[in-house]
BAKE-654536 format. One record per residue (C-alpha): residue in one letter; x negated, y, z negated. Coordinates in steps of 0.5 Angstrom, whole numbers, padded with zeros to 4 digits. Layout:
N
<site r="a" xx="X" yy="Y" zz="Z"/>
...
//
This chain:
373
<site r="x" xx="-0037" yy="0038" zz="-0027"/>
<site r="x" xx="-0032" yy="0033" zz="-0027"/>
<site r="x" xx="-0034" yy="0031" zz="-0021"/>
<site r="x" xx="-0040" yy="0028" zz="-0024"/>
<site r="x" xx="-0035" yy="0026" zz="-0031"/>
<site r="x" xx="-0032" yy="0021" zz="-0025"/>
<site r="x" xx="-0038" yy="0017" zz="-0022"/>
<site r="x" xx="-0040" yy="0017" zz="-0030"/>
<site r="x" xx="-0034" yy="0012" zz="-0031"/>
<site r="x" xx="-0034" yy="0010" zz="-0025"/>
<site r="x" xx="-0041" yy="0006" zz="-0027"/>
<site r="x" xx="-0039" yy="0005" zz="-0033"/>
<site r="x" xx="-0034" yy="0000" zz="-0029"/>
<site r="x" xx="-0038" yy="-0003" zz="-0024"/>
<site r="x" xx="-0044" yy="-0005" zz="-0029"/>
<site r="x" xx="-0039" yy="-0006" zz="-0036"/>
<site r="x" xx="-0032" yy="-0006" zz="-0036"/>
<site r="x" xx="-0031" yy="-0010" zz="-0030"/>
<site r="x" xx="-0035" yy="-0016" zz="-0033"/>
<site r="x" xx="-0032" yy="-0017" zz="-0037"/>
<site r="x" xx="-0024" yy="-0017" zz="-0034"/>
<site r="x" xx="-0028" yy="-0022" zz="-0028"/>
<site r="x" xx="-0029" yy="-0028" zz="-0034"/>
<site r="x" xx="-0021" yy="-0028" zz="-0034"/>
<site r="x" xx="-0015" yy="-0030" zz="-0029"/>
<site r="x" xx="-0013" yy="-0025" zz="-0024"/>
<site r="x" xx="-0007" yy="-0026" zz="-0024"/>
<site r="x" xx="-0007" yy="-0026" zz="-0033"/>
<site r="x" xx="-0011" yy="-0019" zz="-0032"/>
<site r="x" xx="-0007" yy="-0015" zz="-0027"/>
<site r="x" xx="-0001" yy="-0017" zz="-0031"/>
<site r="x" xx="-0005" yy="-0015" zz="-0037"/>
<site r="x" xx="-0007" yy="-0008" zz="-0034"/>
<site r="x" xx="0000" yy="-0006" zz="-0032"/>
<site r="x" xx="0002" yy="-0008" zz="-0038"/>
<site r="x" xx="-0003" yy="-0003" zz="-0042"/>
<site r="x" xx="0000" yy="0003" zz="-0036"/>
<site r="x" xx="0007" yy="0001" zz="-0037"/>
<site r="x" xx="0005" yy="0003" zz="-0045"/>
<site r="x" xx="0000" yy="0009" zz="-0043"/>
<site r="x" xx="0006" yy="0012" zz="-0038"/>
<site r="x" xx="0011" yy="0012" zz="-0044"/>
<site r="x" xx="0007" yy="0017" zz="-0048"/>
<site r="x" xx="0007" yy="0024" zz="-0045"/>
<site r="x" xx="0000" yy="0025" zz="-0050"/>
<site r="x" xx="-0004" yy="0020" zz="-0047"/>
<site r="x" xx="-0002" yy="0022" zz="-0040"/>
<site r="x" xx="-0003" yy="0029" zz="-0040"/>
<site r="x" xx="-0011" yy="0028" zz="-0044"/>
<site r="x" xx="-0012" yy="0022" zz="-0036"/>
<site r="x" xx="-0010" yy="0028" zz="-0033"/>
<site r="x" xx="-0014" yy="0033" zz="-0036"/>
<site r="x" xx="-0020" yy="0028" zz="-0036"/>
<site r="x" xx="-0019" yy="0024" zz="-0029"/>
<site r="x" xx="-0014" yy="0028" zz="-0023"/>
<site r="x" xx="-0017" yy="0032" zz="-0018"/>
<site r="x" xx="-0013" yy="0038" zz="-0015"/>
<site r="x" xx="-0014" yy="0042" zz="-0009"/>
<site r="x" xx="-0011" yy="0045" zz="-0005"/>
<site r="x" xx="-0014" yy="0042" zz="0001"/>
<site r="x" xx="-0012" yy="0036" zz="0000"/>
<site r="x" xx="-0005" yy="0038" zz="0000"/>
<site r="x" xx="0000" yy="0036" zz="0006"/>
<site r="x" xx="0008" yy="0037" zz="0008"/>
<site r="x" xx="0011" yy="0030" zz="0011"/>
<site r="x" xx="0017" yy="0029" zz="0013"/>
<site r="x" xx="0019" yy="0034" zz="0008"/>
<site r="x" xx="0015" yy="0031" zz="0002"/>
<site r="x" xx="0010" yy="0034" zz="-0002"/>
<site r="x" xx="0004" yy="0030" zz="-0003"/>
<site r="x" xx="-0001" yy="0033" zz="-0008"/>
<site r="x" xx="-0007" yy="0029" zz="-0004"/>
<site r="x" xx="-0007" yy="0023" zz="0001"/>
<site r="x" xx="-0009" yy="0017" zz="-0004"/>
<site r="x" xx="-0003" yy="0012" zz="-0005"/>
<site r="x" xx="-0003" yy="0006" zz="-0009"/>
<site r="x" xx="0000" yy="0000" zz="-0003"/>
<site r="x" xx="0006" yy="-0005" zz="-0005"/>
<site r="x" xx="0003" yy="-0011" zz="-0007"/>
<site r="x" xx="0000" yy="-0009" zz="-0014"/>
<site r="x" xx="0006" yy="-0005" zz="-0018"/>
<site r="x" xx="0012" yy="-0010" zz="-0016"/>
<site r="x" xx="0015" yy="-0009" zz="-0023"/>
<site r="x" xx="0015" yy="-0002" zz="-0023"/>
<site r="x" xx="0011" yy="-0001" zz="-0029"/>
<site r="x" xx="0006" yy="0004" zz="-0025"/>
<site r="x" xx="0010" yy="0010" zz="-0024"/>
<site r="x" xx="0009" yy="0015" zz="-0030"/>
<site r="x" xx="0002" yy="0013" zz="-0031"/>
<site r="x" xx="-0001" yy="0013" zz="-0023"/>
<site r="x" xx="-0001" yy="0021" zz="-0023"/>
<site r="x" xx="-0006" yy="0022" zz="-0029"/>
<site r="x" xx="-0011" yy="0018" zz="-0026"/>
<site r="x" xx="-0011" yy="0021" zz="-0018"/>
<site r="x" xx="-0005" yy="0019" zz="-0014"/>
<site r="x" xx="-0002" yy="0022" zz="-0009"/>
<site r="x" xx="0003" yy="0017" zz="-0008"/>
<site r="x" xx="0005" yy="0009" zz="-0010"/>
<site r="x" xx="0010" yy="0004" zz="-0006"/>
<site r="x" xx="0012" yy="0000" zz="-0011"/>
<site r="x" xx="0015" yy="-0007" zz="-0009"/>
<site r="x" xx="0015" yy="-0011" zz="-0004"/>
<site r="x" xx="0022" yy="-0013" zz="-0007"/>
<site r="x" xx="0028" yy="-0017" zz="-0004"/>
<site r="x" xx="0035" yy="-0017" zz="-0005"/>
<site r="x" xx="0034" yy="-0023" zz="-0010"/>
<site r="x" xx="0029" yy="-0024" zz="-0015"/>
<site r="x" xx="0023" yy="-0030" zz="-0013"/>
<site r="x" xx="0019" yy="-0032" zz="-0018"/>
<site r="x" xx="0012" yy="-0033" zz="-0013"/>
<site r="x" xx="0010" yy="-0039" zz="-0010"/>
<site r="x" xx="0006" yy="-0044" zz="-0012"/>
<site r="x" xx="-0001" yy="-0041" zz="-0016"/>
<site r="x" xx="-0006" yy="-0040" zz="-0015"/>
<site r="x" xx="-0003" yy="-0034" zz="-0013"/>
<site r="x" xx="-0008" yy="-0029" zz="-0014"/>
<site r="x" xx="-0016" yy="-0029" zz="-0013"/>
<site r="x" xx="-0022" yy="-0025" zz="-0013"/>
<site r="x" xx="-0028" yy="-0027" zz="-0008"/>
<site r="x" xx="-0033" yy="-0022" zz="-0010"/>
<site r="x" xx="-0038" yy="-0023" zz="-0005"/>
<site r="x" xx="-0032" yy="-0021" zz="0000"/>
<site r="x" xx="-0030" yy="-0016" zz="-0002"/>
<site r="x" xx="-0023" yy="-0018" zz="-0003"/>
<site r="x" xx="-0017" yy="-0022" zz="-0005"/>
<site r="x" xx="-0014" yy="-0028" zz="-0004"/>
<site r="x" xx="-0006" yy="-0027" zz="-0004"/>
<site r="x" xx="-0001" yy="-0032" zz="-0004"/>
<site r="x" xx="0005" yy="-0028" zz="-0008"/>
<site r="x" xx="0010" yy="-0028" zz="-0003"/>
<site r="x" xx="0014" yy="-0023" zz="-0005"/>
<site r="x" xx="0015" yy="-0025" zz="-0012"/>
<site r="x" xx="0018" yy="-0020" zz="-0015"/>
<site r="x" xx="0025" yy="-0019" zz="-0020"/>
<site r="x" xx="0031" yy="-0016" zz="-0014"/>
<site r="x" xx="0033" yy="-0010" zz="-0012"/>
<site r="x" xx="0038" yy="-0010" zz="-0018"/>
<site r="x" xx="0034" yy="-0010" zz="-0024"/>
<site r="x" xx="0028" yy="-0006" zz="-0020"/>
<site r="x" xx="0034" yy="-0001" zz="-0019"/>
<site r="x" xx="0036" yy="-0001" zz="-0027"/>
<site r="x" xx="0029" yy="0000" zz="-0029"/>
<site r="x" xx="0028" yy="0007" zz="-0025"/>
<site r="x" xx="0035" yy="0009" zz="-0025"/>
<site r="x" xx="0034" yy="0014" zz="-0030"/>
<site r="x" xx="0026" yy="0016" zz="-0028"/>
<site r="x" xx="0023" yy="0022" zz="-0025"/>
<site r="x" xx="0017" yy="0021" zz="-0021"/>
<site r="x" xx="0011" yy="0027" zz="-0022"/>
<site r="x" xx="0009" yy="0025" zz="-0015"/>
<site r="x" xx="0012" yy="0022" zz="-0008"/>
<site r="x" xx="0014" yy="0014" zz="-0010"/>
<site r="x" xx="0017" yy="0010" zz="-0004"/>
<site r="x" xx="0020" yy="0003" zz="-0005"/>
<site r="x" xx="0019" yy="-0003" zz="0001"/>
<site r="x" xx="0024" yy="-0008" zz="0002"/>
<site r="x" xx="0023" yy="-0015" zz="0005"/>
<site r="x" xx="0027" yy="-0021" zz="0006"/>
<site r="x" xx="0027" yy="-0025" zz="0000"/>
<site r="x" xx="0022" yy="-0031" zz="0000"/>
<site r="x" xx="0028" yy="-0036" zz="0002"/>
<site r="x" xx="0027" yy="-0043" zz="0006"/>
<site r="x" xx="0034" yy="-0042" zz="0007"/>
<site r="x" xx="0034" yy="-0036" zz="0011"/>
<site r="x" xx="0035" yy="-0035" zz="0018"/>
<site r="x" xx="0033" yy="-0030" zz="0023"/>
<site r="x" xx="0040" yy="-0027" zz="0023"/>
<site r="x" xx="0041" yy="-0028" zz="0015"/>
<site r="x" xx="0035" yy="-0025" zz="0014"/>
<site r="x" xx="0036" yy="-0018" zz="0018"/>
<site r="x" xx="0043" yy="-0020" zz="0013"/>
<site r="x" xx="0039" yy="-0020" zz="0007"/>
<site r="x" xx="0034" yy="-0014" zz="0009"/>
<site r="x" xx="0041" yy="-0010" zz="0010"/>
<site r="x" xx="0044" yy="-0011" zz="0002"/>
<site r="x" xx="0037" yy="-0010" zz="-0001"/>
<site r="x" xx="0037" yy="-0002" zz="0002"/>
<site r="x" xx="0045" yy="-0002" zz="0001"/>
<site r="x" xx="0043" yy="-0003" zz="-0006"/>
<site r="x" xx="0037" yy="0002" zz="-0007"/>
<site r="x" xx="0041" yy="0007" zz="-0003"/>
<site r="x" xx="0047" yy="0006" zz="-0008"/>
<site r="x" xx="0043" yy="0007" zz="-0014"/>
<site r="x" xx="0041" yy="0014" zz="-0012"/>
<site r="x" xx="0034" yy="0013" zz="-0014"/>
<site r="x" xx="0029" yy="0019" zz="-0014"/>
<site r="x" xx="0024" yy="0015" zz="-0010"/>
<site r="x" xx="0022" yy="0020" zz="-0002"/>
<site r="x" xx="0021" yy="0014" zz="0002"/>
<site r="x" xx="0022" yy="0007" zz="0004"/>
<site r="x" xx="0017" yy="0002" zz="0007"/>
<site r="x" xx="0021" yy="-0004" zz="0011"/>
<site r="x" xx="0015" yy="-0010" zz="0011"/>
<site r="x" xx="0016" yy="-0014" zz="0016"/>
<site r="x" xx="0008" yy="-0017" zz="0016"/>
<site r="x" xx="0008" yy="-0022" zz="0009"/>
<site r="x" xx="0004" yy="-0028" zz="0012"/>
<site r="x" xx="0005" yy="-0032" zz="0006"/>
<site r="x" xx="0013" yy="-0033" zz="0006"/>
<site r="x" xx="0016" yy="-0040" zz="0006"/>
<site r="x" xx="0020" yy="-0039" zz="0012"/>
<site r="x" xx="0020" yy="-0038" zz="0020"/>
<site r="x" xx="0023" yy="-0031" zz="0021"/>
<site r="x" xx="0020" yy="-0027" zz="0025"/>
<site r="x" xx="0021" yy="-0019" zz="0027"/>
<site r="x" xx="0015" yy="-0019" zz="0031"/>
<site r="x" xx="0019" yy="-0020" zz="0037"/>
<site r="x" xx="0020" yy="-0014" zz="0040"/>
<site r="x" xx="0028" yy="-0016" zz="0040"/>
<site r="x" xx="0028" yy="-0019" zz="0034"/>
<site r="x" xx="0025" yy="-0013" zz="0032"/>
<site r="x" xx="0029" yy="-0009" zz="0034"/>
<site r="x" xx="0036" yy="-0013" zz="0032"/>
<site r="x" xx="0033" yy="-0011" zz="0025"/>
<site r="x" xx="0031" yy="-0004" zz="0026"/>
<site r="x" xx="0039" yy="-0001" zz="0029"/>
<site r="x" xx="0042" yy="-0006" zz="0023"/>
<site r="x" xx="0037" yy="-0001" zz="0018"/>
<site r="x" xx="0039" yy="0005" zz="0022"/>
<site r="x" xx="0046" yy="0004" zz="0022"/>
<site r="x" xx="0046" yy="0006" zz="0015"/>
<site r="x" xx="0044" yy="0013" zz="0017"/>
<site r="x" xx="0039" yy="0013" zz="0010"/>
<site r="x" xx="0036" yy="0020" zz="0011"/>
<site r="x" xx="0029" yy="0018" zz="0007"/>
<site r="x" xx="0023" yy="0017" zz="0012"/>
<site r="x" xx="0021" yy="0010" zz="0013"/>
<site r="x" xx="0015" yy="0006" zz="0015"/>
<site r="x" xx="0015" yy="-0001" zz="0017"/>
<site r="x" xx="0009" yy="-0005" zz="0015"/>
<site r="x" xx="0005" yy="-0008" zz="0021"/>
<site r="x" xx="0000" yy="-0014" zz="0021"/>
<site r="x" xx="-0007" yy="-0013" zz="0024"/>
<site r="x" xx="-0008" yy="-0020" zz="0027"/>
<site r="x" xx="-0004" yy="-0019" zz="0033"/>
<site r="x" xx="-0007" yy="-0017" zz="0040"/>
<site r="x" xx="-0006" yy="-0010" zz="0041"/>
<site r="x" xx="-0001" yy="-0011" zz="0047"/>
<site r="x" xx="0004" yy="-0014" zz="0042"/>
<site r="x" xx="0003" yy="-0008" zz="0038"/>
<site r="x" xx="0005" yy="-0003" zz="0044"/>
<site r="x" xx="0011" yy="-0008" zz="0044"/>
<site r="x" xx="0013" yy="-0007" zz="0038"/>
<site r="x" xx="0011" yy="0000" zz="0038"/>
<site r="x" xx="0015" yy="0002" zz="0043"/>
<site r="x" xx="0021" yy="-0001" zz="0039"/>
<site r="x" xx="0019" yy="0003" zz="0032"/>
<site r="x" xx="0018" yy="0010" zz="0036"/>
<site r="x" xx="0025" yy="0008" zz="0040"/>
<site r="x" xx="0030" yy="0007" zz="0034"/>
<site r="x" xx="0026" yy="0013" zz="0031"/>
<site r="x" xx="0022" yy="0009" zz="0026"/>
<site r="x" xx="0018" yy="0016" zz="0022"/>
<site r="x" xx="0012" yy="0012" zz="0022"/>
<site r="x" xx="0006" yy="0006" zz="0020"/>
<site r="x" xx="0003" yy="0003" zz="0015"/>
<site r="x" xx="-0003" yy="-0001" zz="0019"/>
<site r="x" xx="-0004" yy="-0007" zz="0015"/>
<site r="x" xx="-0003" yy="-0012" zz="0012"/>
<site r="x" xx="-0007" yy="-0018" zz="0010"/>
<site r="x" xx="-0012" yy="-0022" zz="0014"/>
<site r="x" xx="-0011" yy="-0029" zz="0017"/>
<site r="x" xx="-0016" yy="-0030" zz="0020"/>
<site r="x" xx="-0021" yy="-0035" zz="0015"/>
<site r="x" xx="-0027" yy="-0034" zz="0020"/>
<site r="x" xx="-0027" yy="-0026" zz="0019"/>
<site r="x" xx="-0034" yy="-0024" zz="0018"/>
<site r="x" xx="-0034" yy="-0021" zz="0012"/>
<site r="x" xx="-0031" yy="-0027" zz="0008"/>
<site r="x" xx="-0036" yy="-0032" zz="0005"/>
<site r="x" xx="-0034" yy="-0039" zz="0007"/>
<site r="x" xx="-0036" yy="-0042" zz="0000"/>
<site r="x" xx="-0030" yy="-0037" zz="-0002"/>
<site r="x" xx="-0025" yy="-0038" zz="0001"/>
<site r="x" xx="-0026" yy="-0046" zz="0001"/>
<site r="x" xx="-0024" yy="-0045" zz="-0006"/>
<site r="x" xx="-0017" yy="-0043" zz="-0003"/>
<site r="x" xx="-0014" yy="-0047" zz="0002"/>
<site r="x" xx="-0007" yy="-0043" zz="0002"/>
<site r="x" xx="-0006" yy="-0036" zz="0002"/>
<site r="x" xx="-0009" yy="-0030" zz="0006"/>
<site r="x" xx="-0015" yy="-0025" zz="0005"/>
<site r="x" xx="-0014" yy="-0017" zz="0003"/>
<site r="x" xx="-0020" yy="-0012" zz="0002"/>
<site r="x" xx="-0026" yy="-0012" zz="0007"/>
<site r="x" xx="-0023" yy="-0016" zz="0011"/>
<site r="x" xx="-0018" yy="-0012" zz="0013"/>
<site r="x" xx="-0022" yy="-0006" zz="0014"/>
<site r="x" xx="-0024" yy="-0006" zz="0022"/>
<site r="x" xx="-0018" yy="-0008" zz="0025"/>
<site r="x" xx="-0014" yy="-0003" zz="0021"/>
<site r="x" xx="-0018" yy="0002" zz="0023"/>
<site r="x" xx="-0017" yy="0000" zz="0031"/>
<site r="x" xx="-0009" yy="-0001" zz="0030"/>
<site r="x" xx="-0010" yy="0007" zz="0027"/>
<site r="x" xx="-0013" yy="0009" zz="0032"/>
<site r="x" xx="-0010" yy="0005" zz="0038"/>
<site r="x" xx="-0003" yy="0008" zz="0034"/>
<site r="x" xx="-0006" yy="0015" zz="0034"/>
<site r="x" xx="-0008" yy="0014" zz="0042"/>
<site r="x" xx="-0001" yy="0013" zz="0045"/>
<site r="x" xx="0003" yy="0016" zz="0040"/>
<site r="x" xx="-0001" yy="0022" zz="0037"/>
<site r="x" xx="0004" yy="0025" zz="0032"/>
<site r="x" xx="0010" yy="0022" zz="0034"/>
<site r="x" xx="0010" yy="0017" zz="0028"/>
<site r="x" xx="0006" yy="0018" zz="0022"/>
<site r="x" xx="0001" yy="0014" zz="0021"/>
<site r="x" xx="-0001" yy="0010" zz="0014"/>
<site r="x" xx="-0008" yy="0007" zz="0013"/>
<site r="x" xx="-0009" yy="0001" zz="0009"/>
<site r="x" xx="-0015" yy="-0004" zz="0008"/>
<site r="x" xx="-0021" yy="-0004" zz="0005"/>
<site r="x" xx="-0022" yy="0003" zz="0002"/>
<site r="x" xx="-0027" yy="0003" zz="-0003"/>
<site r="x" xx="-0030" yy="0009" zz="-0003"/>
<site r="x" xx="-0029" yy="0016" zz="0000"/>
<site r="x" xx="-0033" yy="0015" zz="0007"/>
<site r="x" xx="-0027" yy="0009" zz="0008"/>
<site r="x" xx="-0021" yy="0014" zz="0007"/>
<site r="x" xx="-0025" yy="0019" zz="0010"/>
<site r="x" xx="-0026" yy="0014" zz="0017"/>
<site r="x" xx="-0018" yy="0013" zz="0017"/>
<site r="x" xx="-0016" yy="0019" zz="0017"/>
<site r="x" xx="-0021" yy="0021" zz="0022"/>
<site r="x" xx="-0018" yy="0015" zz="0027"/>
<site r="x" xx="-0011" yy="0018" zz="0026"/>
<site r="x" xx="-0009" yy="0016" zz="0019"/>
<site r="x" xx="-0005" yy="0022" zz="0015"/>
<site r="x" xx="-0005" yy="0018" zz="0008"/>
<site r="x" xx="-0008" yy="0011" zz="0006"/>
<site r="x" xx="-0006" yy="0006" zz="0000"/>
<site r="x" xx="-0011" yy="0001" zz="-0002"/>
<site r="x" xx="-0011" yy="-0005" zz="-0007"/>
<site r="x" xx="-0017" yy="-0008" zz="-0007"/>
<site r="x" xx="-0021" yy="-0003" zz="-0009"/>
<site r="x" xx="-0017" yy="-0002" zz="-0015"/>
<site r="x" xx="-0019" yy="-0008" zz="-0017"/>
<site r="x" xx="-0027" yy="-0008" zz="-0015"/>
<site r="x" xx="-0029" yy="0000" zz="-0016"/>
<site r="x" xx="-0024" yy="0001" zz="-0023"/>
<site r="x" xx="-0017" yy="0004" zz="-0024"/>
<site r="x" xx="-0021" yy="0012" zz="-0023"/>
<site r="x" xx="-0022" yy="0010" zz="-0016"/>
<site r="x" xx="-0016" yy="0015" zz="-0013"/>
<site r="x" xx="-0019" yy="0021" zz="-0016"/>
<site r="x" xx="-0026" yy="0020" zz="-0015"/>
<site r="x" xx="-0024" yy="0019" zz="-0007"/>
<site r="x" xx="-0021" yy="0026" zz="-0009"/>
<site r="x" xx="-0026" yy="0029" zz="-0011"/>
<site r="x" xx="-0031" yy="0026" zz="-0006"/>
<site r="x" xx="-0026" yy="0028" zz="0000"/>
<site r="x" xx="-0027" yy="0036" zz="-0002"/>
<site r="x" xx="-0033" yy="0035" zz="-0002"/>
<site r="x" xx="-0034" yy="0032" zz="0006"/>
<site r="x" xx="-0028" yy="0037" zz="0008"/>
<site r="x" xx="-0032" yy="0044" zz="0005"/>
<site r="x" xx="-0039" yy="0040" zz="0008"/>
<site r="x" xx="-0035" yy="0040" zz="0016"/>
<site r="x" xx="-0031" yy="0047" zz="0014"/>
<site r="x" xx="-0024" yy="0044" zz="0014"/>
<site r="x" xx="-0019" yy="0048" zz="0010"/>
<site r="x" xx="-0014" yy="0042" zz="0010"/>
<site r="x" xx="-0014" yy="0035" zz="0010"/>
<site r="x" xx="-0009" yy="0035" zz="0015"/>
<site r="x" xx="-0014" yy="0039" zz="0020"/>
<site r="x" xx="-0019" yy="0031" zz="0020"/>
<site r="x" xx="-0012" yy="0027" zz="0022"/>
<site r="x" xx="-0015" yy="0024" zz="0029"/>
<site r="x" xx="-0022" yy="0028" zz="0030"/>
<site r="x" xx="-0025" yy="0021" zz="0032"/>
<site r="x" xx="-0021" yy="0020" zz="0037"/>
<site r="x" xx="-0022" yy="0025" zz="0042"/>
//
């Protein structure tokens, strides 16, 4: 029955609501909705009627990794709660997970707008935020005193600073997780993003030395919370191995594939659209391809020696079911947030029960990699 309840308002969104959020600024409206989440998070009533009326359970969605229990494998990426309004409110409408962030060691303010776009025909965002964020300081005081009903990770990137050099950087990268590990926050995981492409500097971790210069720095600081390093899906896959082979080499627990895409002449952007923005880089469709060839070229050389997390261009259940045949154990999105409504995670949820009975899986975990071999 709730199935059924999910697609009704998922309709409703698509032909309704979200006309009328479109006449409007993205970024006026993604602070607005956050906003209305922050409010609905705070009010245990509330919260408890989305949770009766929205999130899908089953035990076949369950999974144990790294010694964290997640509920279901549909994650909300960083890029979309950077103020960490989202927390108390993201489980009652379906998610498993949220990485809250980028953050940085100092606040920045974003660069210059526009900062956020919406090319509907593609499919995708335009972004240009460059990790506007308030600062490890004031991201730890606001979560300093919560309890999280599902896994809630933090990135952490060097702060958006033309001043930075490479060495500062891996410096600045350092303070932030210091900070973080200081506040004894009740988060489960860390993601190390390395991949923006729309900061103000020419630091690198790319270079496998580079990297991993950065990665023994991080690993000095014994955290015992799993990390993920977020990758870029605009290199070739030779660059990958590389800096592959240094991740698995400091014992780095996994990868996020990816972030945003570069390439303006992707054949899911439409050209009219993106003339409108010069500056900035592309999330959504886009990303879906080589996403899912990063996956699966993780998973063929390192199988479940790092754990792999699918993002980019999730917009429905057969997508997230893609990912994780080619080698993802749990995928995030954004994009489809904002195109398919805020009831996505769930209705993916429920549609994934159904392909995994229709295939004669007992747990989602049994589909990790069936695509590969």
């Amino acid at each position: 029955m709730k199935h059924y309840w999910l697609k009704l308002n998922h309709i409703a969104y698509l032909y309704l609501l979200s006309k009328i959020i479109f006449l409007f600024n993205s970024e006026l409206m993604h602070d607005l909705m956050t906003i209305i989440g922050e409010y609905i998070g705070k009010i245990g009533f509330l919260r408890k009627t989305l949770s009766f009326l929205f999130n899908v359970k089953s035990p076949i969605l369950k999974q144990k990794i790294k010694g964290i229990v997640f509920e279901n494998p549909i994650g909300l990426a960083a890029g979309f709660d950077y103020q960490a309004k989202l927390t108390q409110i993201l489980p009652s409408v379906g998610f498993g997970f949220e990485t809250i962030g980028t953050i940085t060691n100092l606040p920045y303010e974003g660069n210059q707008k526009p900062r956020l776009a919406r090319l509907v025909k593609s499919k995708s965002l335009m972004v240009n935020k460059g990790f506007k964020n308030q600062g490890i300081n004031e991201v730890s005081r606001k979560l300093r005193n919560y309890t999280f009903d599902m896994p809630v990770g933090i990135s952490i990137g060097q702060t958006n600073s033309t001043i930075l050099s490479q060495k500062s950087a891996v410096e600045d990268i350092i303070k932030a997780f210091k900070k973080a590990e200081s506040a004894n926050l009740k988060i489960k995981y860390y993601e190390l993003n390395i991949s923006c492409p729309n900061l103000n500097n020419k630091v690198t971790f790319y270079d496998p030395f580079k990297l991993d210069i950065l990665l023994k720095a991080v690993k000095k600081l014994n955290i015992r919370k799993p990390i993920f390093i977020k990758m870029p899906i605009d290199k070739k896959d030779s660059e990958i191995l590389r800096m592959l082979k240094v991740i698995y080499r400091n014992k780095i627990d996994g990868v996020i594939f990816g972030n945003l895409q570069k390439d303006r002449k992707n054949k899911e952007l439409n050209k009219k659209e993106i003339a409108k923005y010069p500056i900035g880089n592309f999330s959504g469709r886009p990303t879906f391809e080589a996403s899912n060839h990063l996956i699966s070229l993780t998973y063929k050389n390192y199988k479940d020696k790092l754990i792999i997390v699918g993002c980019g261009g999730i917009f429905n259940a057969d997508d997230a079911y893609r990912k994780i045949k080619l080698g993802a154990t749990l995928v995030q999105f954004i994009t489809g947030l904002i195109f398919e409504g805020p009831i996505l995670a769930a209705s993916i949820n429920s549609d994934l029960i159904i392909l995994l009975k229709k295939d004669g899986y007992k747990n989602i975990s049994q589909v990790i990699g069936k695509d590969i071999y």
